[in-house]
N, CA, C and O atoms as a GROMACS GRO file, in nm:
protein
  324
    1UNK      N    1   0.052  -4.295  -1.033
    1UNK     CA    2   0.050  -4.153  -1.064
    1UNK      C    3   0.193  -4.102  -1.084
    1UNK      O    4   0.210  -4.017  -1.172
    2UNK      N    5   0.296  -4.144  -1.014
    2UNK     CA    6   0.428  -4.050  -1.029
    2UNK      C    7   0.503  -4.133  -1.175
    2UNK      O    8   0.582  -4.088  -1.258
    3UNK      N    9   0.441  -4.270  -1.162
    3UNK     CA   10   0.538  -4.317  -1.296
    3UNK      C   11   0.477  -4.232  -1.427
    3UNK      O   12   0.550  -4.234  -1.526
    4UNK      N   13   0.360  -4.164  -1.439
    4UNK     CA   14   0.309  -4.075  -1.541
    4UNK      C   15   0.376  -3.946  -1.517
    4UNK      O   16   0.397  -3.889  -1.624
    5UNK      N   17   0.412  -3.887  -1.428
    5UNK     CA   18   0.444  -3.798  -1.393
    5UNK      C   19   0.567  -3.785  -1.456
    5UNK      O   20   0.594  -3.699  -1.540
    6UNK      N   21   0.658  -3.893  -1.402
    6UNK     CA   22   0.759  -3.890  -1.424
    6UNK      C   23   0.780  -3.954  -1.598
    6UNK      O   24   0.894  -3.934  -1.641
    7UNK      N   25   0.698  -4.014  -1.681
    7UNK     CA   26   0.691  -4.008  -1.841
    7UNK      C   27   0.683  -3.907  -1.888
    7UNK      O   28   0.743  -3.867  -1.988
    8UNK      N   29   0.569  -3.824  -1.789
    8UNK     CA   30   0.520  -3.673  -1.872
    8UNK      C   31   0.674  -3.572  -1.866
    8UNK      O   32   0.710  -3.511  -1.967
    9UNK      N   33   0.759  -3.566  -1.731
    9UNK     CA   34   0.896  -3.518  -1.737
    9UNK      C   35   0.980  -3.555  -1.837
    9UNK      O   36   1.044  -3.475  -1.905
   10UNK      N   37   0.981  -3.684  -1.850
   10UNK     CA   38   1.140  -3.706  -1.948
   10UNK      C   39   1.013  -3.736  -2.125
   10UNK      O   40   1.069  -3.798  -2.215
   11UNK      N   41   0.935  -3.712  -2.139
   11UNK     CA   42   0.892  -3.661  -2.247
   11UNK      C   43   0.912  -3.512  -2.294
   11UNK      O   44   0.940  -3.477  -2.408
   12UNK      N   45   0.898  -3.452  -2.212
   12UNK     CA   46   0.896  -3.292  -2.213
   12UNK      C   47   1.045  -3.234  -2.226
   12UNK      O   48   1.079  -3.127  -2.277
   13UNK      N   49   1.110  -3.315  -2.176
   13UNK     CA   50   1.242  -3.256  -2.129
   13UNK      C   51   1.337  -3.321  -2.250
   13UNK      O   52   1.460  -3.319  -2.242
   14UNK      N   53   1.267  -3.377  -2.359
   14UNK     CA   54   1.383  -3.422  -2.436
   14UNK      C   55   1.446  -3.303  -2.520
   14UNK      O   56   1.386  -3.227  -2.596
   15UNK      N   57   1.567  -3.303  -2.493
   15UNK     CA   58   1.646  -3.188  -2.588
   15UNK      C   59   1.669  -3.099  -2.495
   15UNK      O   60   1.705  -2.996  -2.553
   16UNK      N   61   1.667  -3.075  -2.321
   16UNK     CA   62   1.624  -2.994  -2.257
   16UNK      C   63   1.746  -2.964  -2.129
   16UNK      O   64   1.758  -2.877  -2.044
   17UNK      N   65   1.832  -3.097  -2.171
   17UNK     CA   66   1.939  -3.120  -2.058
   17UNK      C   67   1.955  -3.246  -2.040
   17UNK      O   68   1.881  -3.333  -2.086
   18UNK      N   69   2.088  -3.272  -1.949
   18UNK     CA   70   2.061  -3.409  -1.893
   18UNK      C   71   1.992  -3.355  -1.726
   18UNK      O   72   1.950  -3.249  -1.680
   19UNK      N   73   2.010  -3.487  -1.679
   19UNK     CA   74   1.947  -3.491  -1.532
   19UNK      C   75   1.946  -3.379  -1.435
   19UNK      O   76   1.849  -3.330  -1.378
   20UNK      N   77   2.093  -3.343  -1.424
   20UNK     CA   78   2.136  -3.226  -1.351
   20UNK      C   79   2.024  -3.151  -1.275
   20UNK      O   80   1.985  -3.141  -1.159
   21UNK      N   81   1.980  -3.084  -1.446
   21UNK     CA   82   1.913  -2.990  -1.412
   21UNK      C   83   1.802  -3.010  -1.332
   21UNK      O   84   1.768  -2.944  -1.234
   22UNK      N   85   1.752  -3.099  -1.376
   22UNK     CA   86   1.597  -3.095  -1.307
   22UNK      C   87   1.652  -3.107  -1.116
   22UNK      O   88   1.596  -3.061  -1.017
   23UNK      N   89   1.741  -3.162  -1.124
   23UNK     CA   90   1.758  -3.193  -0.957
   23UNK      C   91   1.802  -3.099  -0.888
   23UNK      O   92   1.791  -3.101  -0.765
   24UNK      N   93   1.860  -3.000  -0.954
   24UNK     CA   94   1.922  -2.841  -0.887
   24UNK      C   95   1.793  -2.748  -0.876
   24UNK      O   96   1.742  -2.688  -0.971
   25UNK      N   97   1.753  -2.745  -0.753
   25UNK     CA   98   1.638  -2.658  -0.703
   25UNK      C   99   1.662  -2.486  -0.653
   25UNK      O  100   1.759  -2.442  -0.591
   26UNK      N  101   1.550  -2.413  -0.696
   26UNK     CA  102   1.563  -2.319  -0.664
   26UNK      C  103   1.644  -2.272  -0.515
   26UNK      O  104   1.679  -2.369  -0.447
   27UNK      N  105   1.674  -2.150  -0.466
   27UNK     CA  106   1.794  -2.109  -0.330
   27UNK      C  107   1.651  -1.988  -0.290
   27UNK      O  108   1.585  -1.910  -0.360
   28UNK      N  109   1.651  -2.032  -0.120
   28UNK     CA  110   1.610  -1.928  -0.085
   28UNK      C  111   1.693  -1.790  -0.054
   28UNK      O  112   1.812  -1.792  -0.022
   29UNK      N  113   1.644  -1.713  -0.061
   29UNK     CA  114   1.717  -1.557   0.031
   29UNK      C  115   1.683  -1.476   0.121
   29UNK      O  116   1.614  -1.377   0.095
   30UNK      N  117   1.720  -1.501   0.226
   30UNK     CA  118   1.622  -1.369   0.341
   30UNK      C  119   1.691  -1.267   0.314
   30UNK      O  120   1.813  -1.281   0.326
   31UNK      N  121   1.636  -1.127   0.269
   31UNK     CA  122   1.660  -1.001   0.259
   31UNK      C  123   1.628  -0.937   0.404
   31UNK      O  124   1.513  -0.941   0.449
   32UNK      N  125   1.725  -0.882   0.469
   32UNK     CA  126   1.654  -0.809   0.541
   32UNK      C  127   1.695  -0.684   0.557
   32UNK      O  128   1.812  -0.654   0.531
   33UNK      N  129   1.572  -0.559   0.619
   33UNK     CA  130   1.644  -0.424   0.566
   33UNK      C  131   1.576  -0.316   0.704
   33UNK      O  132   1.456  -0.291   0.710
   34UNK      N  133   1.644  -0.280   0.773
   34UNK     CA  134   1.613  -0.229   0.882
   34UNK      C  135   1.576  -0.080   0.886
   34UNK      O  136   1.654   0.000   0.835
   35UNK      N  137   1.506  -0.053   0.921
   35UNK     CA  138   1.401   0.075   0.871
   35UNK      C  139   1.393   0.216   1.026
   35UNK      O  140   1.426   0.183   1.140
   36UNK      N  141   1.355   0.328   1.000
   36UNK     CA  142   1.437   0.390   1.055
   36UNK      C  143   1.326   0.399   1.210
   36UNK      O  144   1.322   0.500   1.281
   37UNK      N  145   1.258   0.295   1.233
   37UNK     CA  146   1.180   0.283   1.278
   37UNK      C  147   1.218   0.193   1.394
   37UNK      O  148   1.141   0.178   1.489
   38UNK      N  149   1.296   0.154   1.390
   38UNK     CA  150   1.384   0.011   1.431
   38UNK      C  151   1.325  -0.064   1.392
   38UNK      O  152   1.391  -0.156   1.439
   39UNK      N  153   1.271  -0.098   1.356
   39UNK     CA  154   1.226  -0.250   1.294
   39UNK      C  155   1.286  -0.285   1.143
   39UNK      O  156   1.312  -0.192   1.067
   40UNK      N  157   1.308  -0.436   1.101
   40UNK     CA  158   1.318  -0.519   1.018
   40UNK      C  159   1.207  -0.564   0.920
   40UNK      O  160   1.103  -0.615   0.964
   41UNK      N  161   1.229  -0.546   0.793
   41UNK     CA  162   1.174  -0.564   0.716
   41UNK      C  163   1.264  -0.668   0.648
   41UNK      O  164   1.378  -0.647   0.608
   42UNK      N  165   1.163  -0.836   0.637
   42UNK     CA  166   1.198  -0.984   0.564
   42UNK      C  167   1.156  -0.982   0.449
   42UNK      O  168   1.037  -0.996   0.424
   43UNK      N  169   1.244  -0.965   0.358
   43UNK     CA  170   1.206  -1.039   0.260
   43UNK      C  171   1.244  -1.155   0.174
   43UNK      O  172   1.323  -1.129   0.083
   44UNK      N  173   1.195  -1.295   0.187
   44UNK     CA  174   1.207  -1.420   0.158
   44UNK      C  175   1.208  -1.442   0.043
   44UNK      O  176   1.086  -1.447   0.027
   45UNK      N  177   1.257  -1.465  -0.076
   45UNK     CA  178   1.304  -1.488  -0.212
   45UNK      C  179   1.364  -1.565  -0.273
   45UNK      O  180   1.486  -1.581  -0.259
   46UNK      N  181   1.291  -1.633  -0.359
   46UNK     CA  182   1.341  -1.772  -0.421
   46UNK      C  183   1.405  -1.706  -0.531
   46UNK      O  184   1.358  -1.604  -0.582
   47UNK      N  185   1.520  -1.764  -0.573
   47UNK     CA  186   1.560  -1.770  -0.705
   47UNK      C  187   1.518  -1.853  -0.838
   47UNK      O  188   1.494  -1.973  -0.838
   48UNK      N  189   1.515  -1.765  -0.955
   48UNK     CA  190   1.424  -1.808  -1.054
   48UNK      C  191   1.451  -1.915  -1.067
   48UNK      O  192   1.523  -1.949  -0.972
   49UNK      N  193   1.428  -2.017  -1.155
   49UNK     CA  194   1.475  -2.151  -1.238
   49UNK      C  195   1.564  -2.142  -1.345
   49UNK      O  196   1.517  -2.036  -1.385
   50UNK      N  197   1.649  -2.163  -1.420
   50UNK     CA  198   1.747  -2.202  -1.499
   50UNK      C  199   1.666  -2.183  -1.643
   50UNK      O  200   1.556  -2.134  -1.668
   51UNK      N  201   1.746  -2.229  -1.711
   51UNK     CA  202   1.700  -2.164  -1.849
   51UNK      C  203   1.637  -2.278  -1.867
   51UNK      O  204   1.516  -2.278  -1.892
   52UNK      N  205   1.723  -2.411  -1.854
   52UNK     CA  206   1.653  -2.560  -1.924
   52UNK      C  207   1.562  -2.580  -1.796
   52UNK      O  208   1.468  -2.642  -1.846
   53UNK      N  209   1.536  -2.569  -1.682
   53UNK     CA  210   1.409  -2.595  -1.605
   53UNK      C  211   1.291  -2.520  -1.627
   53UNK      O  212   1.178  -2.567  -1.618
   54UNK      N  213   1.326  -2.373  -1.662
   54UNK     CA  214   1.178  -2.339  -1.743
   54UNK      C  215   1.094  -2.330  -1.855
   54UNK      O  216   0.982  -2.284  -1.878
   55UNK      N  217   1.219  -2.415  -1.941
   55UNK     CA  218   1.183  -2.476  -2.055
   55UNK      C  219   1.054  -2.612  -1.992
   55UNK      O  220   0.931  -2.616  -2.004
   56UNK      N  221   1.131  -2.688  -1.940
   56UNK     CA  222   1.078  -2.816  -1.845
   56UNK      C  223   0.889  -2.727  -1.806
   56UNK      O  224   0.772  -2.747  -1.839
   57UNK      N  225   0.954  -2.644  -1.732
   57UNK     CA  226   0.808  -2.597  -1.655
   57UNK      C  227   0.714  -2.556  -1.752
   57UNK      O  228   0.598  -2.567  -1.713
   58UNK      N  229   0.735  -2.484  -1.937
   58UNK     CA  230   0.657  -2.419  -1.955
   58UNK      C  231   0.621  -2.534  -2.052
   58UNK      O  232   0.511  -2.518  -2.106
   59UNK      N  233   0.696  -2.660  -2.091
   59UNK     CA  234   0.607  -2.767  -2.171
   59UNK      C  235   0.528  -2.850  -2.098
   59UNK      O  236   0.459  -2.927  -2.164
   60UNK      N  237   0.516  -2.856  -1.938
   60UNK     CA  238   0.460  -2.891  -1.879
   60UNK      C  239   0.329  -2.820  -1.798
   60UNK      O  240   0.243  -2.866  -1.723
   61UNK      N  241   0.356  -2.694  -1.848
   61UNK     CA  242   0.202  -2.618  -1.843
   61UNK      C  243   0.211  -2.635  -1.694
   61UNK      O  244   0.112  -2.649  -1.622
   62UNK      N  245   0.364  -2.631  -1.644
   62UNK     CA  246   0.388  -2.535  -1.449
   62UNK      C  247   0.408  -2.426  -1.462
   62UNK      O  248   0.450  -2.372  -1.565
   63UNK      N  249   0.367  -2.349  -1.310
   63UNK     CA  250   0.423  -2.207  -1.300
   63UNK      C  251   0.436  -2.232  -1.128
   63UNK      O  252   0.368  -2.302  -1.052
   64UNK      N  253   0.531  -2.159  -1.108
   64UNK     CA  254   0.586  -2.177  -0.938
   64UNK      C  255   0.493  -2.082  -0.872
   64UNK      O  256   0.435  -1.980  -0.909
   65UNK      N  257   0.500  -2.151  -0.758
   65UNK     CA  258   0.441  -2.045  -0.641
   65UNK      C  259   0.490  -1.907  -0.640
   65UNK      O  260   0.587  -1.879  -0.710
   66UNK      N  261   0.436  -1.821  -0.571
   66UNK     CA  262   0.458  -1.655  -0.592
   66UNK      C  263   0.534  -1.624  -0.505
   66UNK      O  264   0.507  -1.711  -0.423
   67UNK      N  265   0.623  -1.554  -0.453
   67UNK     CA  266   0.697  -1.507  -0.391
   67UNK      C  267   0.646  -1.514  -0.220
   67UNK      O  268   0.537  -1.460  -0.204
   68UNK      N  269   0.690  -1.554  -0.131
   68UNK     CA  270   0.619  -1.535   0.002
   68UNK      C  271   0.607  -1.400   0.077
   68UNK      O  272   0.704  -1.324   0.084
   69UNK      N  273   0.488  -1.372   0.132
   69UNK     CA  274   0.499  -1.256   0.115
   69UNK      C  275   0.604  -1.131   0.264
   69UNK      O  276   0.700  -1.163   0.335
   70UNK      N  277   0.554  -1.041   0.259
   70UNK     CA  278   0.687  -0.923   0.335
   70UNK      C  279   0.657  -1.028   0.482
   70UNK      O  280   0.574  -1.118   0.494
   71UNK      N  281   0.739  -0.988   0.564
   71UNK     CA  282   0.788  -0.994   0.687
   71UNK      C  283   0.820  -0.873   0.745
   71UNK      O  284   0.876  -0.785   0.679
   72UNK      N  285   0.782  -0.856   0.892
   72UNK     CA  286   0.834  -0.701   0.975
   72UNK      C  287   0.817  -0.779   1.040
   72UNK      O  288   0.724  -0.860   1.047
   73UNK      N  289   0.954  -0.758   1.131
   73UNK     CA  290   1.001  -0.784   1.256
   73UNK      C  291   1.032  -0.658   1.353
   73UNK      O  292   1.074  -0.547   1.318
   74UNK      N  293   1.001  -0.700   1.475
   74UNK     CA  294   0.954  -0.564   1.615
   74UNK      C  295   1.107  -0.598   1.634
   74UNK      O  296   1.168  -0.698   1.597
   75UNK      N  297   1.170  -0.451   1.723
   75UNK     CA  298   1.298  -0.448   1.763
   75UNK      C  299   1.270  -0.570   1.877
   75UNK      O  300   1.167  -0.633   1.903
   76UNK      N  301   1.394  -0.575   1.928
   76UNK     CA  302   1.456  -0.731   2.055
   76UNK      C  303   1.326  -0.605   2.197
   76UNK      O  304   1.337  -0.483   2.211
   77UNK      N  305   1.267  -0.660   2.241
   77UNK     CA  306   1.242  -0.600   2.381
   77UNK      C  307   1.366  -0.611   2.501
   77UNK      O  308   1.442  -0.708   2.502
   78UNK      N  309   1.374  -0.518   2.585
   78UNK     CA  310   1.439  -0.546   2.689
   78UNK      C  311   1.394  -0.635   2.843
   78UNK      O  312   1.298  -0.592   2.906
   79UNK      N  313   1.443  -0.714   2.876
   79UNK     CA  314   1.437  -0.767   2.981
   79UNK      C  315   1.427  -0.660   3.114
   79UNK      O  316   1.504  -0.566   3.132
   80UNK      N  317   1.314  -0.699   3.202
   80UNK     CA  318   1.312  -0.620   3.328
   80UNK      C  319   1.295  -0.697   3.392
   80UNK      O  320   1.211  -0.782   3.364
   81UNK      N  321   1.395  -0.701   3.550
   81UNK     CA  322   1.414  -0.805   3.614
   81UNK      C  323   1.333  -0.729   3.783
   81UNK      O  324   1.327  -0.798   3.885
   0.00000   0.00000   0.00000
């Protein structure tokens, strides 16, 4: 299965780059934004793909996962001893 996989890639990808690209993967980002509530609001965010990887993705009939979704985080509690 991956040696097709990997034909169906460097078929698709001719004219598309060299290697590089395909091996440079998206960056996550935690956003976070503190609200007047005290609490934290996460937001987790991939960065798109490159010009020649979504070339790659759209002759290969991929589309990436969706964004993960919000995060809220409760203020720190205090310790009572």
């Amino acid at each position: 299965m991956r040696e097709g996989i990997m034909m169906d890639m460097q078929h698709a990808a001719v004219g598309a780059g060299g290697s590089h690209s395909i091996a440079t993967s998206p960056q996550t980002v935690d956003v976070h934004l503190p609200t007047t509530a005290g609490r934290t609001l996460i937001l987790s965010r991939y960065t798109g793909p490159e010009q020649d990887q979504q070339l790659l993705l759209d002759r290969l009939h991929l589309l990436l996962p969706a964004q993960p979704p919000l995060r809220i985080a409760a203020p720190p509690q205090a310790l009572t001893a």
